[in-house]
Every structure is written in C-alpha cells, then in structure tokens.
N, C-alpha and C positions, 0 to 999 in steps of 0.2 A: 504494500500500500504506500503512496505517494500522497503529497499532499492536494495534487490534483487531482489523482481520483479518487483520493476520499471524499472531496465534496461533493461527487456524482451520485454520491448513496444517501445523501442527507434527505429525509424527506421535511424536519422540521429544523427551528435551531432558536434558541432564545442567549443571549448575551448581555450580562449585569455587568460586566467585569467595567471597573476601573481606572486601572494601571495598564501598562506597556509589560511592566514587567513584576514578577513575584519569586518570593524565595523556592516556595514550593505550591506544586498541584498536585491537588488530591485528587485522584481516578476512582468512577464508581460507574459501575457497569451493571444495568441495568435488566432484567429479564425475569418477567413473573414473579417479582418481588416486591411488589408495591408496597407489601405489609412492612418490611423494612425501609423501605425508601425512607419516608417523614424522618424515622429514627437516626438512620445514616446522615441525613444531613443536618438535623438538630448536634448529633454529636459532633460533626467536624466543626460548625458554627463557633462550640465552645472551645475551639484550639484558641492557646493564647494566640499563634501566629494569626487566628480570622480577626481575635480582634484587632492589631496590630493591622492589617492592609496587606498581611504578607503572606497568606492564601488564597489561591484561589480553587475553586472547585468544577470539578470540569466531570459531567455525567451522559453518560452513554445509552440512551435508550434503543434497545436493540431488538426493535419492532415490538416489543412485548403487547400482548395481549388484555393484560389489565391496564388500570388507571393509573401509571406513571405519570403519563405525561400532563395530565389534569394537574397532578401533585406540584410535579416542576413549573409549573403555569402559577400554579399559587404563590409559591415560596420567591420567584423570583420576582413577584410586583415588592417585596420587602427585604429580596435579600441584596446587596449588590456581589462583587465577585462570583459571580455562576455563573457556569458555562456550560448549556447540555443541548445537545443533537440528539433527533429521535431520526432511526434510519430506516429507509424503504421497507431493506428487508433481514430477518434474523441474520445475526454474523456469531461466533466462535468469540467466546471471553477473551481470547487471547488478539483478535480482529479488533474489537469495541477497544482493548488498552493500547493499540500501535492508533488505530483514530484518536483517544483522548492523547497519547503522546505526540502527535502531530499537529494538535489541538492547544498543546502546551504552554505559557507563557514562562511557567515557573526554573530556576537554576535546580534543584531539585524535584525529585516525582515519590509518589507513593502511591502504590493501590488500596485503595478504600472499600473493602469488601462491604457488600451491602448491609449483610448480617454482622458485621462485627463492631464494635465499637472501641475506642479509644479513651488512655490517660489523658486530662484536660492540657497538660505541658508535653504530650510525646513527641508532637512534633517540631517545637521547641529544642526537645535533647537530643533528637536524632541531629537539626541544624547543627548544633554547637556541635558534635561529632563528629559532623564532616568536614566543618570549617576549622576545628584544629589540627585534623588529618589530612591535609592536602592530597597525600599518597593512597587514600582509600576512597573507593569508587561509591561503595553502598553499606551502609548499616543497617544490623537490625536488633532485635530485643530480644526477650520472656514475653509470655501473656501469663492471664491467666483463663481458665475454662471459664466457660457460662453454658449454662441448659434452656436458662429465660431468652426466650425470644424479647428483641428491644430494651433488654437491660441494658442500663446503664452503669459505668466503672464507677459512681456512688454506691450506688444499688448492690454488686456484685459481693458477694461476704468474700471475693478474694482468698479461697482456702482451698486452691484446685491450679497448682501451674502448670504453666505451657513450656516446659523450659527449651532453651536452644543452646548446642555447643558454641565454644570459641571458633573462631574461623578458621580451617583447615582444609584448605582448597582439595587433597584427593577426597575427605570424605563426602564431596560431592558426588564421588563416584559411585557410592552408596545409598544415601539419599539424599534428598533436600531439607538442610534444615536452618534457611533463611526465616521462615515462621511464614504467618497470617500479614503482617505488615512493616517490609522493608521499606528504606528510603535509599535512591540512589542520583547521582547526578546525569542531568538528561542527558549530558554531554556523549554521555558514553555508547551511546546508541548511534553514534558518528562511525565507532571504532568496533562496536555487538552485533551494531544490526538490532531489529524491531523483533520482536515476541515472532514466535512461530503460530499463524492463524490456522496452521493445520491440527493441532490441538484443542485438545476439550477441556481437559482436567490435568493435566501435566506438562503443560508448554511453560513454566515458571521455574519449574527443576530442569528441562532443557535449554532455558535459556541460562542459569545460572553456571551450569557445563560449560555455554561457550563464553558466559564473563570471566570464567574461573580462569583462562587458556592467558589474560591479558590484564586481567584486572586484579583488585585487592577492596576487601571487605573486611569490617569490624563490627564485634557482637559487644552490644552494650547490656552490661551485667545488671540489667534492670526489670521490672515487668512495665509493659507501653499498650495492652491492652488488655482487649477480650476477646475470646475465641469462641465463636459460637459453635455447641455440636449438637449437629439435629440430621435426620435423615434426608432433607431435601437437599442438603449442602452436594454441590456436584460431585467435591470428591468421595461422595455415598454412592452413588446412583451408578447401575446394571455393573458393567465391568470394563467401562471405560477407565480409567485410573490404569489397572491391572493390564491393559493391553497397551497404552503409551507408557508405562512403567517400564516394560518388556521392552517395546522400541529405542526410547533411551538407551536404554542397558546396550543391546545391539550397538547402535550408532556409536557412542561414548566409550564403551569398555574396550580398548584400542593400548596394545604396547604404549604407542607413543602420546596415547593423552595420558597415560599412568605415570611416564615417563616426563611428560613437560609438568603435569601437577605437582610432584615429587621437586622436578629440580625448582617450580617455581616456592616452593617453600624452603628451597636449601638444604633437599633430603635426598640423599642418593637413593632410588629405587629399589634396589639391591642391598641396601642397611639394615 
C-alpha cells in the first residue's frame, strides 16, 4: 500500500486534527467492535500526551458492519486531534495499521487495540524511553490481565500480569513477546517496510522478525496497560494464529537469521 492508493479505498474520512505534527499516533483499527470503540477512545483521550497537543488519534474503520462510524461522527464534533477513515471494503488488521501508518503525523506510533486499555502516563514513559535511547527503534512494557470488557486501568484490581522478557533479538525466533502495546519510531518503516496485509493474526510477530535483522528494542520494566482476554479477540478465533505461526517458523527459522540475531547481540551462534 502507497499513499496513493490508499486513498482509493476510502469510502468516508473525518479530520479534527490540529497540528502539522505530533509526538505520537495512536492506531485503532476498527471491525465489529463498536462495543469497544466509545471505551478505546475515552481511554487514549486520558493520555497525558492528549492533553498536552501531542497525540493524535488516527482510527481505521474497516467496512465494519455495526455502528462505528455513527460513534466517530459523535466524538469528533468535540474531540479535536482525530483522525479516522471508514473504507469501501473489509481489509486484514494488518492493511487498516500500514493505512493508519501512512495516515501518520506523529514521530512515534502505537497500536491501540480496540479492547484494550491503557496506564493514564504510558504513553508519556514509552516517549521519554525512546528519547533517551536514541539507539533503540521501539519499546515496550508489562500489562496487566482484564476479563471486564471496557474496564478501565482505575477499575482493574491489577492482581493478574502480563509480563514480557528483556529484549533479546533470537528469542524472537520463538515467539513474540513485544506484548499488546508497543511504541516504535515511524521512521523505521523507511528501513522494515509496512506490516504484512497478508496476515490475520500474526503479521506483528513477523514483522518484529524483520525489525529484529536491523533494529534494536527496549522492554520497560513496568506495567503500561490492560490486556483484554475474551474469546472474540482474533488471536482466539478457528486456527488462524496456529497456521501463520507455522508460516513464520518456515520463512524465519533460517541458519542465517539465527546467525545475524546471534551476532546482532554479540553472541556467537555456536557458544
């Protein structure tokens, strides 16, 4: 996807926004989740960065079926900073976040999973982590669990983590374990390349494969939200997961990507 023919797909588009430019954009992508929608943008609202001027929000309606786009019609006669496309026709979560990335105003990006919710300063601490890190491309946290649909990190008794390792580029070769909501610099999509739209449920751990080959990541020792688990969440649903799992593995598990992950941490393969 290009930025010219992304606009080919747009069937609607509403534009709050403000500014030229913002520190970070929050991505949220959109699809029979209405029930979540109001929730998801009430909570990014509360970033300190929205009140500050320095988020903006940028949502992806992806033909959905129910009343999204009614939702984003309301919010934004009073929100400013919004930015959301409803498109002709269904696209792959991984399609909707290279549109909201090319969509992008902000130096940083994040995916704003619909269901999930956020600490009121996360994205605050993710900033200050990459601006004292010049050398690291994307950050990410802890969560903790939730079962409550639209809970909020008030709400949450906080007694269920989500934890994620330190950053170790081979064990991506294993799994993914960036979490629910990284933050990384747009920049890098000059040098990665945009999300694979051939993906349903696992285009996020292959993309993180091919950051892994050039770039550098830091896990902040913190918790930064809430993990919603419920059975409608995609990575539940039939056996798709389990079949781009497998394809990953195929494509990635290669001598020489075992081999450049290894030397890119300064670890002989063979040690």
């Amino acid at each position: 996807m290009t930025a010219k023919n992304a606009r080919e797909g747009i069937e609607r588009e509403i534009d709050t926004r403000t500014r030229p430019r913002y520190r970070v954009s929050a991505i949220v992508s959109t699809y029979a989740s209405a029930a979540y929608l109001r929730g998801c943008i009430d909570d990014l609202v509360t970033q300190t960065l929205y009140g500050r001027g320095e988020l903006e929000i940028i949502v992806i309606d992806s033909a959905s079926p129910e009343n999204e786009w009614s939702i984003l019609s309301e919010l934004a006669r009073r929100l400013p900073n919004l930015r959301a496309v409803r498109t002709r026709e269904r696209e792959s979560l991984y399609a909707s976040w290279n549109r909201a990335i090319l969509e992008a105003r902000g130096e940083f990006l994040t995916n704003a999973n619909a269901d999930d919710r956020h600490r009121p300063d996360a994205f605050k601490l993710m900033v200050a982590a990459l601006d004292a890190h010049p050398d690291v491309s994307l950050v990410y946290g802890n969560s903790y669990y939730s079962i409550t649909p639209n809970e909020t990190w008030a709400n949450n008794p906080r007694d269920r983590r989500f934890l994620t390792q330190r950053y170790f580029a081979p064990s991506l070769l294993l799994y993914f374990f960036f979490g629910p909501q990284p933050m990384w610099r747009r920049e890098i999509h000059d040098r990665v390349g945009l999300f694979n739209p051939d993906y349903r449920a696992a285009g996020d751990w292959e993309f993180a494969l091919r950051f892994a080959r050039r770039e550098r990541a830091l896990h902040i020792e913190d918790e930064l939200g809430l993990y919603l688990v419920h059975e409608g969440a995609i990575s539940h649903r039939d056996g798709t997961m389990a079949r781009e799992n497998r394809r990953i593995l195929e494509t990635f598990h290669t001598p020489e990507m075992v081999e450049s992950l290894y030397a890119g941490e300064g670890v002989s393969p063979d040690s």
